[in-house]
C-alpha positions in Angstrom: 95.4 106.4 81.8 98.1 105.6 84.8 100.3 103.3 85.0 99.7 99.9 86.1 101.3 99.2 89.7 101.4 96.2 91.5 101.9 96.6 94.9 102.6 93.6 97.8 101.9 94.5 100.8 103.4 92.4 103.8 101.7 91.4 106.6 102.5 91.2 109.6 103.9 94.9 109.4 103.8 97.7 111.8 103.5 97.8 115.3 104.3 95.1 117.4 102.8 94.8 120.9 105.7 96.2 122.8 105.8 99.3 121.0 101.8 99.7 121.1 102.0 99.0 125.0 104.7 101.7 125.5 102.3 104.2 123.9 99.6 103.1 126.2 101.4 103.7 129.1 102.4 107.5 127.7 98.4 107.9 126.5 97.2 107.1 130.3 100.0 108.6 132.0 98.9 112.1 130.5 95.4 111.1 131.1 95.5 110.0 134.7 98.1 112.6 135.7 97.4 115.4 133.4 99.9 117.1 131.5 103.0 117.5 131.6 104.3 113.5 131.4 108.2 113.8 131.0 109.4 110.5 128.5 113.1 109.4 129.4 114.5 109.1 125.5 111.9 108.8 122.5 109.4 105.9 123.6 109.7 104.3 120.2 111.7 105.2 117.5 109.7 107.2 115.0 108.9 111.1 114.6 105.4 110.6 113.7 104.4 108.5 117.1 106.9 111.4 119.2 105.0 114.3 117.3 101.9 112.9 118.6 102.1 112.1 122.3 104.1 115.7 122.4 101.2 117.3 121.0 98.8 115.8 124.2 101.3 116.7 126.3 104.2 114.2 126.5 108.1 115.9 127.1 110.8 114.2 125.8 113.7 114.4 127.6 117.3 112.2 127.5 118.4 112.1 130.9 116.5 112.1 134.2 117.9 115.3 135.8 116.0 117.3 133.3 113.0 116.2 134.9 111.3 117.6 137.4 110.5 115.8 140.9 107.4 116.0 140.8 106.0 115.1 137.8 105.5 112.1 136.1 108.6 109.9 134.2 108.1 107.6 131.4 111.2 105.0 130.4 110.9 104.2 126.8 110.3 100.7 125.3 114.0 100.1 125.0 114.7 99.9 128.5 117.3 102.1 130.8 120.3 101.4 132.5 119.8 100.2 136.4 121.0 103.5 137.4 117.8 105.3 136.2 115.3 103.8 138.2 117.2 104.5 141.2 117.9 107.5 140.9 114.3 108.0 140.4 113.3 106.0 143.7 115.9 108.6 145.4 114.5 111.6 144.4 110.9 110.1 145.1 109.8 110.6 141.5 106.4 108.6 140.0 108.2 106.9 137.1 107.0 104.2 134.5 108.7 101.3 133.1 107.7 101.1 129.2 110.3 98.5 128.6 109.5 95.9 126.4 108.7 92.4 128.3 111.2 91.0 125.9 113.8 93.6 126.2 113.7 92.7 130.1 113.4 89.4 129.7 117.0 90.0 128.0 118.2 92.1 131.1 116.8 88.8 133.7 119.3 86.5 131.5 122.1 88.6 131.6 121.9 89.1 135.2 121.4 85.0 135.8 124.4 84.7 133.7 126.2 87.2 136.0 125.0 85.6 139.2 126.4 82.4 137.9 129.7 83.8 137.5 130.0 83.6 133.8 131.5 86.2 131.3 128.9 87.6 129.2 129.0 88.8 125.2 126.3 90.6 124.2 125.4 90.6 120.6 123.8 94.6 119.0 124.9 97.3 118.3 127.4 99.9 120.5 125.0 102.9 121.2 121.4 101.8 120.8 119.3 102.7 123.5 118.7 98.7 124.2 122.4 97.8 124.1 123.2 100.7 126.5 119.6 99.8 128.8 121.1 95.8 129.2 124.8 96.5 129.5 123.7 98.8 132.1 121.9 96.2 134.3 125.1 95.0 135.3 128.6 96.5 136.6 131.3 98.4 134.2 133.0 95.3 132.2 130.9 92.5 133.1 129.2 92.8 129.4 131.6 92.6 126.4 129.8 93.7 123.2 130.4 92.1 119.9 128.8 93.6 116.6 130.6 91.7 113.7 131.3 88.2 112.8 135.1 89.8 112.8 134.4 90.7 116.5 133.8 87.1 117.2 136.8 85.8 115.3 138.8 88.1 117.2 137.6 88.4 121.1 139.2 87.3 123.8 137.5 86.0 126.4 138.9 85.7 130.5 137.8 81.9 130.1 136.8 80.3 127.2 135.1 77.5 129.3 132.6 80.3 131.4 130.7 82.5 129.1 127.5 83.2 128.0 125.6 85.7 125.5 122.3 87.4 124.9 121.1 89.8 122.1 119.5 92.9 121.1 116.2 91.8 120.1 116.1 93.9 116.9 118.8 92.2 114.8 118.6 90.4 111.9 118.3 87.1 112.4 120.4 85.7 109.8 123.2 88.0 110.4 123.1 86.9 114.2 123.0 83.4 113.4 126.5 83.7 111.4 127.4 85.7 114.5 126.7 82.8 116.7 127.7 80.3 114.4 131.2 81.7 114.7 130.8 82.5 119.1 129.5 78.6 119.1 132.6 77.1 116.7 135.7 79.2 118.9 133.6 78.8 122.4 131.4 75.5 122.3 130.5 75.5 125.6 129.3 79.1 125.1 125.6 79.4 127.2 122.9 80.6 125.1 119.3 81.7 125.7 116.8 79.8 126.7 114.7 80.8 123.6 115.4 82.9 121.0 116.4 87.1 122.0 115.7 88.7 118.8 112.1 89.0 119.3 108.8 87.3 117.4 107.2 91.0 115.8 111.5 91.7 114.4 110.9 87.8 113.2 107.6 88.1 111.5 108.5 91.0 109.9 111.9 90.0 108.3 110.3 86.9 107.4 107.2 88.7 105.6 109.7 90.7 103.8 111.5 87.6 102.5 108.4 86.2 100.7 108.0 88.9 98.8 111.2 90.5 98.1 112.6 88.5 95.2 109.1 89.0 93.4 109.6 93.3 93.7 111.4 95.7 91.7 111.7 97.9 94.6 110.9 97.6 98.2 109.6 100.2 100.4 110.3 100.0 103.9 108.4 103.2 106.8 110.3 103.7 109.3 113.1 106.2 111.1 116.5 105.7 110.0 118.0 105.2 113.3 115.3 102.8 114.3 117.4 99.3 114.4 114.0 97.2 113.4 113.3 99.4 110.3 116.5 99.6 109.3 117.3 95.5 109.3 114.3 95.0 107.1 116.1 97.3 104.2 119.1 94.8 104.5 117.1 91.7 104.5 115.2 93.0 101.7 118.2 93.4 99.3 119.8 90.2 100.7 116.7 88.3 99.8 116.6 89.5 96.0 114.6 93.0 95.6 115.9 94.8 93.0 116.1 98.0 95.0 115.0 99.0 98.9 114.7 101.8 100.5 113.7 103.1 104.1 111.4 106.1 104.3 110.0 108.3 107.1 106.7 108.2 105.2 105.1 109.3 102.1 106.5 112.4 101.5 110.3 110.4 101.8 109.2 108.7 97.8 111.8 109.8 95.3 109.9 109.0 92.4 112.8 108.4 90.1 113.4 105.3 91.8 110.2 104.0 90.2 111.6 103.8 86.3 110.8 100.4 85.2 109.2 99.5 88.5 106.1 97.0 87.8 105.7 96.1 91.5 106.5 97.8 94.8 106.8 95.7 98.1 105.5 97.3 100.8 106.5 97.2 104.8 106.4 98.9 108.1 109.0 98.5 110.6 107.7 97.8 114.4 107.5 101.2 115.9 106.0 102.7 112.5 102.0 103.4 112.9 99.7 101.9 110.2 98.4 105.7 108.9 102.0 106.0 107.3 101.5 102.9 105.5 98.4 103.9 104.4 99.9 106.9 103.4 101.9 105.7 101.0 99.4 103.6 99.4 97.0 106.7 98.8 100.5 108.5 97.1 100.9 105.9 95.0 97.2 105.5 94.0 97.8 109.1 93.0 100.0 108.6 90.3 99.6 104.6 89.4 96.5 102.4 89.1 97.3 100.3 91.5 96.6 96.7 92.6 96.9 95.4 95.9 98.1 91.7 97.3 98.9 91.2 100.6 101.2 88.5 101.6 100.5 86.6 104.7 102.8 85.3 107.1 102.8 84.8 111.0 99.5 85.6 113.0 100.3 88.0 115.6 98.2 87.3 119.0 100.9 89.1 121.6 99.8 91.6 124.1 101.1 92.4 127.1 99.8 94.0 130.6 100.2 97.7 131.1 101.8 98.7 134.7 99.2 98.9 137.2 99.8 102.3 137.6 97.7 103.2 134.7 96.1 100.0 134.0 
């Protein structure tokens, strides 16, 4: 007989409606246009969702002059610098905006604060495709970054009485409150958002993983490792009392020997990892465990957003 294995499976998990709209636009793109489409960066981070459009004829590219004129041009979900789009409107190109509403709602608040005058911190982390797209909506220097708590201690701002800050909208929220915390206690006056940056689908997912993590030997997070989302619900996993987590592309990432004296498994998908992976991993396990399923219910998820009339 197998092995008994509980498994809790979070919910919500998976795609969030940014990351399904982005697709969209890539799907309709290649089917209004034909192929090839040409994708500016991956349109979400995960190799199974890139492996996919490819195959129907998407090209992924990472900088516009490898594109040609006169083809079609995709900007992933993440968003793009200001200098992208124009340099696309020069050369006369047909591009598409796959930015996520709430990514640009981040790149209209940074530019408010900029209009106002005021110094802006933004809170992510230096390289990721979103940090880059929303310091790039504005002029060299005009956006400080700040990753740590330490950053926070230490910056130094022109005047302490005229600054605002946004976020990436990936983080984890609890280590971006202590980040703000400490921004709030040196700069009170500091501006903040109107609502809450790190977006409702990172939330809801961080959250889900908190109810169940302190009840799980080991939790099991699909997702790529450089996506920011995936890799956040590893950390609040462990910080919320799992015995063990560990990020994986999908099922063939299981390294069975981190299943001694495992009775129950937590299971999650970060929001640019399709449900088949999930799935996946349920019918691996099944293979080698009887297994019994509870899912653990948090936040409904109702968000959809408009695709660009273009292929609407």
């Amino acid at each position: 007989m197998k092995p008994q294995l509980n498994i809790l499976l979070a919910s919500p998990r998976g795609f969030c409606a940014g990351v399904d709209r982005a697709i969209q636009i890539v799907e309709r793109a290649i089917e209004k246009y034909g192929a090839p489409v040409y994708v500016r960066h991956e349109i979400v981070h995960n190799r199974h969702v890139v492996d996919r459009l490819k195959a129907i004829g998407a090209v992924f590219v990472e900088e516009l002059d490898e594109c040609p004129d006169d083809r079609p041009v995709v900007f992933s979900a993440h968003g793009v610098p200001k200098t992208v789009p124009a340099e696309a409107i020069k050369r006369r190109m047909l591009f598409l905006d796959a930015t996520c509403p709430l990514v640009s709602k981040v790149h209209v608040e940074a530019a408010r604060h900029y209009e106002n005058g005021r110094e802006i911190v933004l809170i992510g982390h230096a390289g990721h495709p979103e940090v880059v797209g929303t310091m790039g909506q504005l002029p060299p220097g005009a956006v400080r970054l700040i990753e740590t708590v330490e950053d926070a201690e230490t910056f130094q701002p022109v005047d302490a009485s005229n600054l605002a800050f946004v976020t990436q909208t990936t983080l984890s929220v609890e280590d971006t409150a202590d980040l703000v915390e400490a921004l709030r206690r040196r700069f009170p006056e500091i501006s903040a958002p109107h609502k809450e940056d790190i977006c409702y689908a990172t939330t809801n997912r961080q959250e889900s993983v908190k109810r169940l993590a302190a009840d799980c030997d080991l939790l099991l997070v699909v997702g790529a490792r450089y996506s920011s989302n995936s890799v956040r619900l590893v950390e609040v996993g462990k910080k919320a009392g799992a015995r063990d987590a560990r990020l994986i592309d999908d099922a063939s990432g299981i390294d069975w020997d981190w299943f001694k004296g495992v009775e129950t498994v937590g299971l999650t998908a970060g929001a640019s990892a399709p449900e088949l992976l999930v799935q996946g991993v349920i019918e691996t396990l099944s293979g080698r465990y009887a297994i019994t399923i509870h899912e653990v219910t948090g936040a409904s998820e109702t968000v959809t957003f408009k695709l660009p009339r273009a292929v609407a």
